[in-house]
N, C-alpha and C positions, 0 to 999 in steps of 0.2 A: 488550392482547394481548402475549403473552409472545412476547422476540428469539428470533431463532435463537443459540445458542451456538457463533461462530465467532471465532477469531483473527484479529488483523489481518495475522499473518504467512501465512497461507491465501492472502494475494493473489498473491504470489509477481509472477510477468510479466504485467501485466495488458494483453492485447489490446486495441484500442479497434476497431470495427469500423461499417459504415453500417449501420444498417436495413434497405436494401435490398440489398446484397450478398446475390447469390443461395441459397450455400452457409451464411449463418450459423447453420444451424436443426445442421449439423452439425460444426462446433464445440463449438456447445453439447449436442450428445448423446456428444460426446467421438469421435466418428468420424475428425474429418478429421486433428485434433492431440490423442492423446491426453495429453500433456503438459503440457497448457492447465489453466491454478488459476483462470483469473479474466480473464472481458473484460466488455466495456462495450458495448451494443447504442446507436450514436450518434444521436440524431434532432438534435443543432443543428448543429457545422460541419458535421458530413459531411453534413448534408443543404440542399439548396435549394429556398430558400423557395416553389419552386413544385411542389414534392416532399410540401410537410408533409402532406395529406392520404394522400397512398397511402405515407409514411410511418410514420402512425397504423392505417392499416389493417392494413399489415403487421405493423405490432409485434398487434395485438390476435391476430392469427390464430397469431405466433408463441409467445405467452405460454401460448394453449390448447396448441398443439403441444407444448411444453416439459410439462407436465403429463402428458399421453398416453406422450411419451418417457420420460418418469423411471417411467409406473408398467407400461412394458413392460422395464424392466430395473431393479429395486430396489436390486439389491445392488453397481451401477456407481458408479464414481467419475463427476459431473459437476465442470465448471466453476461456482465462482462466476459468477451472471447478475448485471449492472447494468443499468439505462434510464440515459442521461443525455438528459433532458427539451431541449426547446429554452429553457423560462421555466418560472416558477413554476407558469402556468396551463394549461402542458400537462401540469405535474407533477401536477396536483389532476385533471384527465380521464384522465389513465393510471391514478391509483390507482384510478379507479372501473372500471376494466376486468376482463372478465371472464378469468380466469388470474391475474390479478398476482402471486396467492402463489405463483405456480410461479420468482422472479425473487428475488434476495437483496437489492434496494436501488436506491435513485437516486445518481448522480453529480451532484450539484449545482453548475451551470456559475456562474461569475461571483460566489463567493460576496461580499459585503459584510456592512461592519457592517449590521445592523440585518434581515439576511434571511432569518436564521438561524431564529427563530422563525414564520415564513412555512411553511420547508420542514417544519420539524417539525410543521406542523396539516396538512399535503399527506397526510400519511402516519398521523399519529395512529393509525385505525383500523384500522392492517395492522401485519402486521409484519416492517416495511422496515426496512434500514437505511440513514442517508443516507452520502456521502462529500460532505464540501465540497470545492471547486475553489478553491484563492488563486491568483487568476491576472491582479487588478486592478490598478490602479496601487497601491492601498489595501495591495499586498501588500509594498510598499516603505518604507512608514508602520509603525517598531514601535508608536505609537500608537493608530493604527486596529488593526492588530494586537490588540494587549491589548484593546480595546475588542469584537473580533470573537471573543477568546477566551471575554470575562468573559461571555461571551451564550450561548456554546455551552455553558459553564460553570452558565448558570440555565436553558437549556430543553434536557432528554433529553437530557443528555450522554453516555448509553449507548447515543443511537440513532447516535451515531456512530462506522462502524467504522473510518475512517482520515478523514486530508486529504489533498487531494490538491496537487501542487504545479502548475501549467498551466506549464511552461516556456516553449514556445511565446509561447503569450499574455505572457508577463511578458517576453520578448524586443522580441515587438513593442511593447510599451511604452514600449522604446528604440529601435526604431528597427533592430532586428536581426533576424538569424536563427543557429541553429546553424551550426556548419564543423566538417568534420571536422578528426580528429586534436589535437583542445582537447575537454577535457572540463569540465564542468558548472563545475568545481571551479578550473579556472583563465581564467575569462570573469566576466564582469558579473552575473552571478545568486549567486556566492560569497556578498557580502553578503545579499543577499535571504532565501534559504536557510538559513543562518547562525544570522538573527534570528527565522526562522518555526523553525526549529526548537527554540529556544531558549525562544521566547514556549509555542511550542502544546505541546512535549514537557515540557517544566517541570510541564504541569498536567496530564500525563497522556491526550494527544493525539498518535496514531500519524502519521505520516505517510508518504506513496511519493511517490517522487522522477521528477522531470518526464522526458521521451521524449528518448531517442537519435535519432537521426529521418535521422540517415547509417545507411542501412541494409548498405551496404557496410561499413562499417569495422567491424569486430567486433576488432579490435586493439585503437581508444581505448572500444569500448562495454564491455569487459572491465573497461579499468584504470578507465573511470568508475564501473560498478554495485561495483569490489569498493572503490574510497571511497564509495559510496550505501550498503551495510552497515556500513562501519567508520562512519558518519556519523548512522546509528540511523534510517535508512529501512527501512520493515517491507517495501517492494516497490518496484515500477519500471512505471512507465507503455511497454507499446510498443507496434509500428505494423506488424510482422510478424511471421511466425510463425518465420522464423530466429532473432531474440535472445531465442524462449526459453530455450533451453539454458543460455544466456552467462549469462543473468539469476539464472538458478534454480539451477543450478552453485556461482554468487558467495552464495549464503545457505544451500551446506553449512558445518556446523560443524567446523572442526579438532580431531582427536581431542583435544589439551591440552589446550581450551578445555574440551572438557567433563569432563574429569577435573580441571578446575580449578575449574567450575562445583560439581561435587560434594562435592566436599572444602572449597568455601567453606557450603558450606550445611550442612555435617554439624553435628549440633547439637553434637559435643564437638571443632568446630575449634577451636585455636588464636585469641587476635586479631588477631593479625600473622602471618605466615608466606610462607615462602619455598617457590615451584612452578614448575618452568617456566623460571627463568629470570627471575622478575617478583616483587614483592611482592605478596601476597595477603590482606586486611581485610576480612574476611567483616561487618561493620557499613556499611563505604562498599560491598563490592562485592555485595551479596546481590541487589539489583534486575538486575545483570548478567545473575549466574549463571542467577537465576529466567529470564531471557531467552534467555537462550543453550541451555540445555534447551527451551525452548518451540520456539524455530528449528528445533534438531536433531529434533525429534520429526516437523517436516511434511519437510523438508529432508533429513535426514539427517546423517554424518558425515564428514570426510574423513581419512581414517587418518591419522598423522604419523609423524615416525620416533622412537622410544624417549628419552627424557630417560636420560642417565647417573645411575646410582644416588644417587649425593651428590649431584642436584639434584633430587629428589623433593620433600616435606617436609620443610622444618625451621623451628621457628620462629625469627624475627629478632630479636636483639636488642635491646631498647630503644634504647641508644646508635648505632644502626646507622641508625635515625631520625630521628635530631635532624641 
């Protein structure tokens, strides 16, 4: 069964929300937050274990719902829909549910090595996409790492439209929580972070970056998401409907950027050249550009002020390189 053709940068602020929360049906018809790219309908933390049944019910009634909704208005933007299952084996009773194609994928809680393959026969016959969750101890291991990559690597690597990072979960791993006013990038998850990105982006593995979770500070969730973009997260995991703005704001494109983009792709650029202020190598930099265009297309632009004439193009001299 052939994917849907989405970006991983579609995800933009991904909501996470319970199953049972009253209003979620309008969310996802785009009523309550029209600015909503993407949430996650939760059945494992946010639900308790004595909830799983009328958890399962409602999602079933909700997935019809979603179907009914999208074909009473065809030509509306929705939300990316996620499940995130509680285990594997409620992820293999959900797929058999009636609606599910009305839903874009699983969240895959707890991913490990060796799981990977599990989730992708869950789904085989639809067509889902999954999101793995690194949020184990296993996510502090680059060895388990490369082990969890080389897997996602041999089964449907196309059924996966990002990673996801569990911040949380990899806090309590140590023994912590968030505080405000510290962002991601100056706490204990640096390393962590660091190396999953480095392990799963190397081989061509999106990934969004873990939840702000001080819903008050919009000061450090600012300076954190716009290092979660310079840092090559396609999204952001959050937990209200306020840090959308912040979130989806921080993965507009600066107009340089994309007249830097373009001019690196122009098939009679220069190989070296000067733009901006920066050196520009359309051989090293052409996956950027390709990038940066992609962004601005769901995102948009943010205007900048003019480059002086005499820093447009030019190209650099050999010797200005050595």
């Amino acid at each position: 069964m052939a994917l849907k053709n989405t970006s991983p940068y579609e995800l933009g602020a991904t909501l996470y929300m319970p199953i049972l929360k009253p209003d979620a049906l309008e969310y996802i018809a785009g009523t309550k937050v029209p600015k909503l790219r993407s949430m996650v309908l939760c059945l494992e933390d946010a639900l308790l274990e004595t909830h799983v049944l009328e958890g399962l019910d409602t999602l079933e009634k909700t997935l019809i719902r979603i179907g009914q909704v999208k074909a009473e208005a065809e030509d509306k933007h929705f939300p990316l829909v996620f499940v995130r299952p509680r285990n594997l084996e409620m992820a293999k009773r959900i797929a058999q549910m009636a609606g599910i194609h009305n839903i874009d994928g699983f969240v895959a809680p707890k991913v490990r090595p060796g799981d990977h393959e599990h989730w992708v026969t869950s789904v085989r016959d639809t067509d889902l996409y999954i999101m793995p969750t690194l949020e184990t101890l296993e996510a502090f291991d680059v060895g388990a790492m490369t082990a969890l990559r080389d897997e996602f690597l041999a089964n449907a690597p196309d059924r996966i439209l990002a990673l996801r990072v569990g911040g949380n979960d990899l806090m309590s791993c140590l023994g912590l929580r968030r505080v405000g006013n510290t962002t991601l990038y100056e706490g204990p998850l640096l390393y962590a972070i660091s190396m999953l990105m480095s392990v799963m982006k190397s081989k061509g593995f999106d990934l969004t970056a873990p939840v702000f979770e001080i819903i008050d500070d919009m000061k450090t969730l600012l300076q954190e998401v716009t290092r979660d973009v310079n840092f090559g997260f396609v999204g952001k995991t959050i937990i209200h409907p306020d840090q959308i703005d912040v979130v989806q704001n921080a993965f507009r494109v600066p107009e340089v950027d994309i007249e830097a983009a373009k001019k690196i792709l122009d098939v009679d650029a220069p190989a070296v050249f000067k733009f901006g202020g920066s050196m520009c190598e359309p051989a090293t930099h052409r996956s950027w550009a390709q990038r940066i265009l992609s962004r601005a297309s769901i995102y948009g632009i943010v205007p900048s002020e003019p480059q002086p004439s005499s820093d447009l193009v030019d190209t650099v001299p050999p010797r200005a390189l050595d």
